[in-house]
C-alpha positions as semicolon CSV with decimal commas, in nm:
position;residue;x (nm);y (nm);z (nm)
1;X;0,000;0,000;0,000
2;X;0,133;0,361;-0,101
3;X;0,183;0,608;0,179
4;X;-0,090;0,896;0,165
5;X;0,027;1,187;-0,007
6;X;-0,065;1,528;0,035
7;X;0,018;1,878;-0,074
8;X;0,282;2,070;0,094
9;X;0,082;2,430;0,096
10;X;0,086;2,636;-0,203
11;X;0,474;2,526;-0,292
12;X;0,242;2,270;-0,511
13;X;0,516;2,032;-0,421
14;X;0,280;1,696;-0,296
15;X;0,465;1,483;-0,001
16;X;0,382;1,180;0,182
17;X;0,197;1,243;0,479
18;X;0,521;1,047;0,676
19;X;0,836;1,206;0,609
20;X;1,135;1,149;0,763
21;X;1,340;1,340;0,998
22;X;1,696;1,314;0,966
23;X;1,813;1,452;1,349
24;X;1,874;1,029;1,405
25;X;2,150;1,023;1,240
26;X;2,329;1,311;1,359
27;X;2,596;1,100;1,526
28;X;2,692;1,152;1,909
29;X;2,857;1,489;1,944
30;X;2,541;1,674;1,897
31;X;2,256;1,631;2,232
32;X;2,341;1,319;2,283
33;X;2,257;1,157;1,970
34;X;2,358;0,763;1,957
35;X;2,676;0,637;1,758
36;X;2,623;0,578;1,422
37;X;2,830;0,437;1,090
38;X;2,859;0,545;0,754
39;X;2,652;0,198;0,690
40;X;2,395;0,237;0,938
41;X;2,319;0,570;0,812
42;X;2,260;0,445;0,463
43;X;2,084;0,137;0,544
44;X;1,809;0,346;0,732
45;X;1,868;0,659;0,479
46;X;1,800;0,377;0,176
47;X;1,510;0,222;0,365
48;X;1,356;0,566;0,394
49;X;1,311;0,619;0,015
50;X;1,259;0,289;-0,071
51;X;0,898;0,264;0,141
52;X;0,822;0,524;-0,068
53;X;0,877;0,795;0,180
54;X;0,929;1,119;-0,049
55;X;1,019;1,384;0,257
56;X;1,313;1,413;0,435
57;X;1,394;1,727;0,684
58;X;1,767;1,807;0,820
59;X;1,923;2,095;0,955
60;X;2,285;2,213;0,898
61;X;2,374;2,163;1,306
62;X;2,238;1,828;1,272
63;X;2,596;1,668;1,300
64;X;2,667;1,420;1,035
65;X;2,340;1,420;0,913
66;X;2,394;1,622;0,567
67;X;2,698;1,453;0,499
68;X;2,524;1,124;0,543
69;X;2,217;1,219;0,282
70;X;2,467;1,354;0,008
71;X;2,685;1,043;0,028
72;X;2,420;0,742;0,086
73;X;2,144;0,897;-0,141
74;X;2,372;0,982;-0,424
75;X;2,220;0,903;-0,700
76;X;1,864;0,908;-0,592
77;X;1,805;1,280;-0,557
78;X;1,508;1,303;-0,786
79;X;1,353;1,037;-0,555
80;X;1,277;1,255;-0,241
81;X;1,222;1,647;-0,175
82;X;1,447;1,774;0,082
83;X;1,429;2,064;0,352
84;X;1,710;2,197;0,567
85;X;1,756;2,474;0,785
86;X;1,977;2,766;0,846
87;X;2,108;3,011;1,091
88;X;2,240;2,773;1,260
89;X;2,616;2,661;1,287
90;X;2,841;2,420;1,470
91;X;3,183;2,487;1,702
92;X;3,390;2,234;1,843
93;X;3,409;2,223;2,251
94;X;3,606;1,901;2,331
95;X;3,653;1,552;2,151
96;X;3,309;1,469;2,262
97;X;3,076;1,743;2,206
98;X;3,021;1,993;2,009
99;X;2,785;2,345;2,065
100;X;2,557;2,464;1,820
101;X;2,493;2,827;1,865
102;X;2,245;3,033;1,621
103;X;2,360;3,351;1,410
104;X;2,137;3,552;1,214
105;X;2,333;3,746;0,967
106;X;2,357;3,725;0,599
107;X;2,711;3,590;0,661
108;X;2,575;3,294;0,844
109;X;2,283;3,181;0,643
110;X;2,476;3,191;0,312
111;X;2,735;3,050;0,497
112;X;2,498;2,761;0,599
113;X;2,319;2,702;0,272
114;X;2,669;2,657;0,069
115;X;2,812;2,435;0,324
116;X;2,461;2,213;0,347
117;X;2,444;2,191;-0,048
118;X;2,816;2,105;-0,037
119;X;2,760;1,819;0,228
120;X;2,455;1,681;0,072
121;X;2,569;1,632;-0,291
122;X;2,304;1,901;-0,397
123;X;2,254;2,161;-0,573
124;X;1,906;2,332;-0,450
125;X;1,726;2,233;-0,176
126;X;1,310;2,235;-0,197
127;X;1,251;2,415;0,118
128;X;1,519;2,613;0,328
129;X;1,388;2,691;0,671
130;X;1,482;2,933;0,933
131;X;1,595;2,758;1,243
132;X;1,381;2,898;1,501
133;X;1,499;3,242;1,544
134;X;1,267;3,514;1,754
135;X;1,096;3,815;1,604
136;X;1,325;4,069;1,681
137;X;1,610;3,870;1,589
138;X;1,454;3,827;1,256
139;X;1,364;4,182;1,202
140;X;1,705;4,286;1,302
141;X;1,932;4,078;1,030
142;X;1,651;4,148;0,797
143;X;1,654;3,748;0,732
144;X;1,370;3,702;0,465
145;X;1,568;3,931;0,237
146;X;1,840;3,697;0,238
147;X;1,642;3,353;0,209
148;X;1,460;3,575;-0,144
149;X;1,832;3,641;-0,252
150;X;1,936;3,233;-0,199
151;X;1,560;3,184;-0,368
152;X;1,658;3,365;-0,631
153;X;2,066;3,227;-0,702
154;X;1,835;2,866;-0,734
155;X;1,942;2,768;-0,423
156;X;1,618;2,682;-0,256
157;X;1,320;2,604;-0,452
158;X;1,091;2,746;-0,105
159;X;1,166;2,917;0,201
160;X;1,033;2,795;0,520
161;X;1,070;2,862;0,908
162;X;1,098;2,610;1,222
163;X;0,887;2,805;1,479
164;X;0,703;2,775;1,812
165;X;0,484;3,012;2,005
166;X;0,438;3,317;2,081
167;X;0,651;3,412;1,758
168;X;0,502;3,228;1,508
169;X;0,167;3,393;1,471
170;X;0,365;3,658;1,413
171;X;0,544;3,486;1,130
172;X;0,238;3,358;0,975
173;X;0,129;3,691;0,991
174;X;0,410;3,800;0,757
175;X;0,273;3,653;0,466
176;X;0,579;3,562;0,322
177;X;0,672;3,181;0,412
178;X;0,564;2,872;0,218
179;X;0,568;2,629;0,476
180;X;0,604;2,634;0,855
181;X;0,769;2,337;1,078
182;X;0,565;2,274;1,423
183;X;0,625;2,069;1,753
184;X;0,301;1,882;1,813
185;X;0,200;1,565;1,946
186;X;-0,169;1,409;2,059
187;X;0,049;1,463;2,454
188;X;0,145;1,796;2,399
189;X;-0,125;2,015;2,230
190;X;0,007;2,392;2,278
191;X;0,028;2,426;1,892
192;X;-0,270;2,242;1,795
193;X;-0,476;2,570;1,685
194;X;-0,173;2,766;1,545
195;X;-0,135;2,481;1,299
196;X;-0,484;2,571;1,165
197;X;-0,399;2,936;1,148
198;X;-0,101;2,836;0,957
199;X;-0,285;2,590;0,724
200;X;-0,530;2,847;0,648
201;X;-0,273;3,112;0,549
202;X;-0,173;2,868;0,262
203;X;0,126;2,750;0,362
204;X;0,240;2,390;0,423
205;X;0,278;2,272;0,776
206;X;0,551;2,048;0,840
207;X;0,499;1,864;1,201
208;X;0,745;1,737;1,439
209;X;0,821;1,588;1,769
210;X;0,483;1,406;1,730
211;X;0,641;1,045;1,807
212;X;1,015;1,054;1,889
213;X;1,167;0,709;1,852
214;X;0,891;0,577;2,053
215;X;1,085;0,475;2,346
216;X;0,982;0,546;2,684
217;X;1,240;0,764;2,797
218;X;1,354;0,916;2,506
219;X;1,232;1,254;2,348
220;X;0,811;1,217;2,362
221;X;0,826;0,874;2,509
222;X;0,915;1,053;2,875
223;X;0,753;0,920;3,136
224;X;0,572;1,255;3,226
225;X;0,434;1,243;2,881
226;X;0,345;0,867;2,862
227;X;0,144;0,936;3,176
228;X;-0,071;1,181;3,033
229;X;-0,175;0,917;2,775
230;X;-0,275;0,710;3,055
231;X;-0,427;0,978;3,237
232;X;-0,670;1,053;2,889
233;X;-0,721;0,622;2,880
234;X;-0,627;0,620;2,502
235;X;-0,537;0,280;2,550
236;X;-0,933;0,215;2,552
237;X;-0,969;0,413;2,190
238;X;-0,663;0,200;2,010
239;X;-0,735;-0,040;1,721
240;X;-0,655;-0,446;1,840
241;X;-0,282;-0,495;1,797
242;X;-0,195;-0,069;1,750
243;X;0,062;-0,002;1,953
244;X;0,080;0,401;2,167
245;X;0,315;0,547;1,941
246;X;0,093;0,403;1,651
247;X;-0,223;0,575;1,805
248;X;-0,032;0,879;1,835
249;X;0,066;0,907;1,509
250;X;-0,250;0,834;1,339
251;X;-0,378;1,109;1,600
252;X;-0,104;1,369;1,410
253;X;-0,214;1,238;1,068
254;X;-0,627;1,346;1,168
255;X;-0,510;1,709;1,227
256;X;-0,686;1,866;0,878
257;X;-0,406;2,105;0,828
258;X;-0,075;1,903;0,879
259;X;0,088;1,794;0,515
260;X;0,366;1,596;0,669
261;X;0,482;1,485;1,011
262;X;0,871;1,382;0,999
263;X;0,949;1,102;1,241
264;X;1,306;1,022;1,288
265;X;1,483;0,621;1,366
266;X;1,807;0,469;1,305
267;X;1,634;0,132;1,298
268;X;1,446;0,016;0,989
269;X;1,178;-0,181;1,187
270;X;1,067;0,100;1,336
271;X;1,095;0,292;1,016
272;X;0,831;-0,052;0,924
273;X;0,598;-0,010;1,230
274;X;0,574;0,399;1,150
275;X;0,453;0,325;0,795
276;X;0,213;0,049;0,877
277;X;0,087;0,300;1,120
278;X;0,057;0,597;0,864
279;X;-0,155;0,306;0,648
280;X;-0,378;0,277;0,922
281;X;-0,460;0,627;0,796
282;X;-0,626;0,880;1,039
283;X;-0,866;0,826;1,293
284;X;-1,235;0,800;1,262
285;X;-1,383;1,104;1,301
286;X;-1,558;0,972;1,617
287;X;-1,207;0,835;1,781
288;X;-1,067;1,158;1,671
289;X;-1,297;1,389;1,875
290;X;-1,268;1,138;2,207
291;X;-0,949;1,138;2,217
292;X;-0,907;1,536;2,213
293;X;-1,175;1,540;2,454
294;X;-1,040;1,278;2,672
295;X;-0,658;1,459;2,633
296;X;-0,818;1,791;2,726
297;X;-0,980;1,648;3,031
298;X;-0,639;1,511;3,109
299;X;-0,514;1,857;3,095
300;X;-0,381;1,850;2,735
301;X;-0,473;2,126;2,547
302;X;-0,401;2,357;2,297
303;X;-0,307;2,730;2,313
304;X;-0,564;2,981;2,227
């Protein structure tokens, strides 16, 4: 069965509905990301686009991550769109770790869009996307002028921003980005409304954070969060044999305005488990509305 695709906004650029997000295979020197090999990375990175998966979202402080798409998807560029992000950069700190501080000037994002097309055997990516910067920071460096001027060089097909509350109303506001990248997740709602306001302004909404690896413990599988999913008995709603992070996901894929959620793993059965999930295809209408109600009764709920 073929993963359900669906426009990204008005880029007219149509993605599956599962992308994939690329932070897993950073490598450890970046937040304590897990060790990974040139192999690993392209069995997963390989898996990816042959399920059909057409997405895949990066960032240049993602560690190895860029250099692992241009060198284990050469040759299959044409197969997937790709997004990255900017304003970011990387600096050593010790043989184990490395910082990765933000810089808005013109300097730095042209900086970061030569060195990510360099790494990832590219020469335009689909969507560039600011890396979360704030308002003023924004309106200081002037930033949209410079993503038009890497628009224009054929750089980036789109420009795009990674944003969270309270700025990105603000953003949307602007009128001037094609697709917008979102934390959200059925356990942590803040940004379930904005994501309609951004839908409805035309542009694409790329989701994230909605599943993690699902591993208790690690990113949304926390145990705080798991508990609100038991709190909201959403065990009681799944389908026989759907796993939590399955339910979860299908929960993301029900939101009307969300054109992809990215969900990041090193290991290809999970990669399998996430796409039988995103088969499933949303939930009923009638599961849909019982679990918000039964979330917002367990004190998840969205932002005005």
């Amino acid at each position: 069965m073929a993963i359900e695709r669906r426009m990204l906004g008005r880029t007219n650029i149509e993605v599956t509905a599962l992308g994939y997000g690329a932070m897993e295979v950073r490598g450890s020197r970046i937040w304590g990301g897990r060790p990974i090999t040139e192999e690993q990375a392209s069995t997963i990175l390989n898996a990816v686009l042959d399920s059909g998966i057409t997405f895949i979202d990066t960032a240049n402080d993602y560690g190895r991550s860029e250099e692992f798409i241009g060198k284990c998807l050469k040759g299959r560029r044409s197969e997937f769109y790709l997004a990255t992000k900017c304003g970011c950069k990387v600096v050593h700190r010790d043989e184990n770790t490395d910082d990765t501080p933000h810089e808005w000037t013109r300097e730095n994002l042209l900086r970061g869009i030569n060195e990510s097309l360099a790494r990832m055997n590219t020469d335009y990516v689909d969507v560039l996307q600011l890396h979360n910067p704030s308002v003023a920071d924004a309106e200081k460096y002037d930033v949209v002028s410079t993503l038009r001027d890497i628009k224009a060089q054929g750089k980036a097909r789109f420009i795009g921003i990674s944003s969270t509350l309270p700025h990105i109303d603000a953003y949307i506001g602007w009128g001037v980005f094609d697709t917008f990248q979102i934390p959200y997740s059925g356990l942590e709602r803040e940004h379930e409304n904005v994501i309609m306001r951004a839908g409805a302004s035309g542009a694409g909404v790329i989701v994230r954070g909605g599943v993690a690896r699902g591993e208790p413990g690690a990113g949304l599988g926390g145990s705080d969060r798991w508990k609100t999913f038991e709190n909201a008995a959403l065990d009681d709603l799944r389908e026989e044999g759907e796993s939590r992070t399955s339910f979860l996901l299908r929960f993301l894929l029900s939101h009307p305005s969300i054109s992809t959620t990215i969900v990041g793993t090193m290991n290809p059965d999970h990669l399998k488990e996430n796409i039988e999930a995103a088969n499933r295809g949303s939930l009923s209408s009638v599961v849909y509305a019982e679990a918000k109600s039964r979330l917002a009764a367990a004190g998840a709920k969205p932002a005005a």
